[in-house]
C-alpha positions in Angstrom: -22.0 234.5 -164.2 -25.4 234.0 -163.3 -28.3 235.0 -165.7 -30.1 238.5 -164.9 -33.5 237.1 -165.6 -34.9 233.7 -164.1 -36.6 231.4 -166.0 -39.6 229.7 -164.2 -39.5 225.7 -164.9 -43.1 223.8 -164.1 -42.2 219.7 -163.8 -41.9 218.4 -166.8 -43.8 215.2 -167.9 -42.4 212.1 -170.0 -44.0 213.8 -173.3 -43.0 217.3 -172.5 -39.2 216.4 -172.6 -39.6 214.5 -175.8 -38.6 216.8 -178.7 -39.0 216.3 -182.2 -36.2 217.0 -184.7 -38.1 218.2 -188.2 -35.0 217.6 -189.8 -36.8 217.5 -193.6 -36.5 220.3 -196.3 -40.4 220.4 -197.3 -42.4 222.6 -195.8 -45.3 220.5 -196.9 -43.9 217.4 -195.3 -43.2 219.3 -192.2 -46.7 220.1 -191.7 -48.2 216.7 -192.0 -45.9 215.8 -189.4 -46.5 218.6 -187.2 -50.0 217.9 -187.5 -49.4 214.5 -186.4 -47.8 215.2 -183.5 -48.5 218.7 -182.1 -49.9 218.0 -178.6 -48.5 214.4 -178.1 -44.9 216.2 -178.1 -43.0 218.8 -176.3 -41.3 220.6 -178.6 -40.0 220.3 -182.5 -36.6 221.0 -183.5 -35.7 223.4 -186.9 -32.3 222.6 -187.8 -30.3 224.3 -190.6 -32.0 222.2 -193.7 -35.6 223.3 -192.7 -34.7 226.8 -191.9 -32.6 226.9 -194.5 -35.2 226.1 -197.1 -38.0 227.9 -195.2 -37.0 230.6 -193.0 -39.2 231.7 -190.1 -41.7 230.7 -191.8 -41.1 227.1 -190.6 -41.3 228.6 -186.7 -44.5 230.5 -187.7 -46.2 227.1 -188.9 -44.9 225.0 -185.8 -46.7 228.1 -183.7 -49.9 228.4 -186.0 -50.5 224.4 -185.2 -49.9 224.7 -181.1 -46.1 223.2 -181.3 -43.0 224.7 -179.3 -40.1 225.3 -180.9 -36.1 224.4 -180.3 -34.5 226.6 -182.9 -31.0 223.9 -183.6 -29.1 226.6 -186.0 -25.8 226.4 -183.7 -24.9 229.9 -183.7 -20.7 230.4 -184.3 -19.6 233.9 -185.3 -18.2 236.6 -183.9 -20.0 237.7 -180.3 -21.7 240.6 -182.3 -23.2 238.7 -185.2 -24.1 236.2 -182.6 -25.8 238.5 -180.2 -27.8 239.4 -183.1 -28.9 236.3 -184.7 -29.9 235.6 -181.1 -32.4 238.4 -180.5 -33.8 238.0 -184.2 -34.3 234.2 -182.4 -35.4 235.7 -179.3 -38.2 237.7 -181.2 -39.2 234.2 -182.9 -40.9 233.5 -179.7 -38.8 229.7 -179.9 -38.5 228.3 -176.8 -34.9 227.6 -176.9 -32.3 228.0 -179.0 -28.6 227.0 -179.5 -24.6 228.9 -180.0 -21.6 226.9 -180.0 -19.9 226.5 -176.4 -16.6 227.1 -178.7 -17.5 230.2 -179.7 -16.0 231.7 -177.1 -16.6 233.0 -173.1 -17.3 236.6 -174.6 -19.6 235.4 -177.0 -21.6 233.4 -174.8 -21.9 236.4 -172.6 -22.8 239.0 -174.9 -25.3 236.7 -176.2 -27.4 236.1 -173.0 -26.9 240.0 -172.0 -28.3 241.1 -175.4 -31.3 238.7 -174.5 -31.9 239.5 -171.3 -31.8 243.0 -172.4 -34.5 242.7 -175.2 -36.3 240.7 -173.4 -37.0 243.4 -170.5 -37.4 245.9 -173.5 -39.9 244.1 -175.3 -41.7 242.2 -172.8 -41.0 238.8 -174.9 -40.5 235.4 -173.7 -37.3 234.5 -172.2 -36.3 231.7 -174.6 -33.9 228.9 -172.9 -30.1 229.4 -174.1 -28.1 226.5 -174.9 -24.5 225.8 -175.1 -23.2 222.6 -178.1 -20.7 221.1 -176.4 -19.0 218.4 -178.8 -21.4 217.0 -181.7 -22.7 213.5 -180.8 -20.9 212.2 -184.5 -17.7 213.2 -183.2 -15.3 211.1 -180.6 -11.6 211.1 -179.5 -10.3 210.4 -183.5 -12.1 213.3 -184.7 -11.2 216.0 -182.0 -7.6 214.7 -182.5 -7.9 215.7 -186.1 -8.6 218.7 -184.7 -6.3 219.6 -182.7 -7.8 218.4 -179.5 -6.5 215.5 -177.5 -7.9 213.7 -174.7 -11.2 212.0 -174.2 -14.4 213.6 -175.1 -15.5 214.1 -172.1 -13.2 216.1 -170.9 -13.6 218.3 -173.4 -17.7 218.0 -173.0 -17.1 219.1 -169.3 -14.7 222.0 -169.7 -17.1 223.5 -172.2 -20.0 223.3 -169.9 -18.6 224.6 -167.4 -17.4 227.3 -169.7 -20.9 227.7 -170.7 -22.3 228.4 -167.3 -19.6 230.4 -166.5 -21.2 232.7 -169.0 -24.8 232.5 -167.9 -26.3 230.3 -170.0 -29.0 228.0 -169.3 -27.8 224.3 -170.4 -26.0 222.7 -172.8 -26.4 220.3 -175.4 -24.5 216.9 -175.0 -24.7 213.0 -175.5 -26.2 211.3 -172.8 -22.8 209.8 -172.1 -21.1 212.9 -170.4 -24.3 214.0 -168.1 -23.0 212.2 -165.1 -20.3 214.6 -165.5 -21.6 217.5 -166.5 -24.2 217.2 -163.3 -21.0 216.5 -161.1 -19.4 219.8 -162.3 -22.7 222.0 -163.0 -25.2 221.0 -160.4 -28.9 220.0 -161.2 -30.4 223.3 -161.9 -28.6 223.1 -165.5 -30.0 221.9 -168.2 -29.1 219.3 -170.5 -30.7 218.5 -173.6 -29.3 215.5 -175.9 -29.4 213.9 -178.9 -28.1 210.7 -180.6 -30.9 208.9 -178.9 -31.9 205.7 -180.9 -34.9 203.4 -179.5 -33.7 199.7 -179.3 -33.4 198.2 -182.6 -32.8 201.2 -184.6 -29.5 202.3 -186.9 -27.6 204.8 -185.1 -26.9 205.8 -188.2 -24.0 209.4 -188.4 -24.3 209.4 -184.3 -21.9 207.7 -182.4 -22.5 208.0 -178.9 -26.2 207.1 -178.6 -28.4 206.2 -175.7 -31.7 204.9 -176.1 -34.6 206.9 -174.4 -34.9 204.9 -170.9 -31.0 204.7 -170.9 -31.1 209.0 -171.3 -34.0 209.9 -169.1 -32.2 207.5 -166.3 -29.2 209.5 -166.9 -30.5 212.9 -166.1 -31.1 214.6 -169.2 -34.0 216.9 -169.2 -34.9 216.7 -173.0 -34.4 213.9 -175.8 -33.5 215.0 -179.3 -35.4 212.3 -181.9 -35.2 212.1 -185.5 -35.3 209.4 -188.0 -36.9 206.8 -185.6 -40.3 209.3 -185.6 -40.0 211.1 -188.7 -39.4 207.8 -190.6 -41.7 205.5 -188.9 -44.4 204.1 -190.9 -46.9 205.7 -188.1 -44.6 208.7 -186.6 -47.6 209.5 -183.9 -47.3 205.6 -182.5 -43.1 206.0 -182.9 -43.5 208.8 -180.1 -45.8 206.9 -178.6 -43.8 204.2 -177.9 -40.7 206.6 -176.9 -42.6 208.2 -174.6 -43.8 204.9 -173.2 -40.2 203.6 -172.6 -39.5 207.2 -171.1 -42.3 206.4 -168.8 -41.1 203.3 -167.7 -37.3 203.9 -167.3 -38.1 204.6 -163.2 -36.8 208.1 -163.8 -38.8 210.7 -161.9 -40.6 213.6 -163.3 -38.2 216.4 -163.2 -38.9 219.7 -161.3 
């Protein structure tokens, strides 16, 4: 099921897919690192512990200082109460924003009608929808605890597809499973991962990590990055140097 509105995709440069996960619970610290890095980045990532602790007011900020935002909150309910948090997200003006590829077909769908719809309503911003397939800390043990057997990526695949199927515009996976997900989804989907560790860094709760060159020479379209910026003695130089490695991975600029 194809989505009713089209979103228009200028190439994308080694910085522009490089996204920042803000994953602190201080507003204040926040800033100082969005003022570091707004313009040398693509995009900044708001996961549950920001926006828990600061609401909107954390996307307002990232906007007020010339950042784009990826709203991570992983959206899991009901298709109604999803559809909803989605055009509250929608309204935001993020740039993307995430629901749980488990959630259900009907949910997914509900959600990217409801956004389409306000969207032509309101003349707003098409944000990018996005699809979690299986969390980059989880592998084969921990979806058999679950109730799932079989390799992961199996499982990564089945939900993208799923995820398509409904009309939304990419999914979020490890870098692992894009060979795959390209195979069954084609280019034109999107795929945005994390568990992306430069060389020489802990992969500390992720366990299937790539580091940037490895990613971008996969196929993904935008890296997730943490810890190894946010925790860096000089975060601005961190991305830098990510963004250098990007940049020298022979990937092309995607289109």
């Amino acid at each position: 099921m194809a989505s009713n509105l089209q979103l228009v995709r200028p190439p994308l440069s080694m910085r522009e897919r490089l996204i920042v996960a803000l994953d602190v619970d201080d507003l204040a610290a926040a800033k100082a690192a969005i003022k570091l890095l707004a313009g040398q980045v693509g995009m900044f990532k708001v996961g549950k512990q920001l926006f828990t602790h600061a609401g909107p007011q954390a996307v307002t900020l990232i906007h007020d200082l010339g950042g784009e935002v990826f709203l991570d909150l992983k959206f899991h309910d009901i298709p109604t109460t999803v559809a909803k948090a989605a055009i509250a997200a929608t309204r935001l003006g993020v740039k993307m924003f995430n629901v749980h590829a488990s959630g259900s077909l009907e949910m997914m769908r509900l959600t990217v009608r409801e956004v389409n719809r306000v969207c032509r309503q309101e003349s707003l911003r098409r944000p990018i929808l996005l699809a979690v397939t299986v969390l980059t800390s989880l592998n084969e043990t921990d979806l058999k605890h679950l109730g799932i057997t079989g390799e992961v990526g199996d499982q990564v695949v089945r939900l993208a597809r799923l995820s398509q199927d409904a009309g939304m515009d990419g999914v979020v996976a490890a870098p692992h499973e894009v060979a795959e997900i390209r195979a069954t989804c084609g280019r034109g989907f999107m795929i945005v991962t994390p568990g992306i560790r430069p060389e020489k860094t802990s992969h500390d709760d992720q366990k299937r990590v790539m580091t940037p060159a490895e990613a971008v020479r996969a196929g993904v379209d935008y890296i997730v990055v943490g810890r190894p910026i946010m925790e860096a003695k000089e975060p601005a130089r961190a991305a830098r140097e990510i963004i250098d490695e990007m940049e020298h991975s022979g990937a092309k600029i995607i289109v």
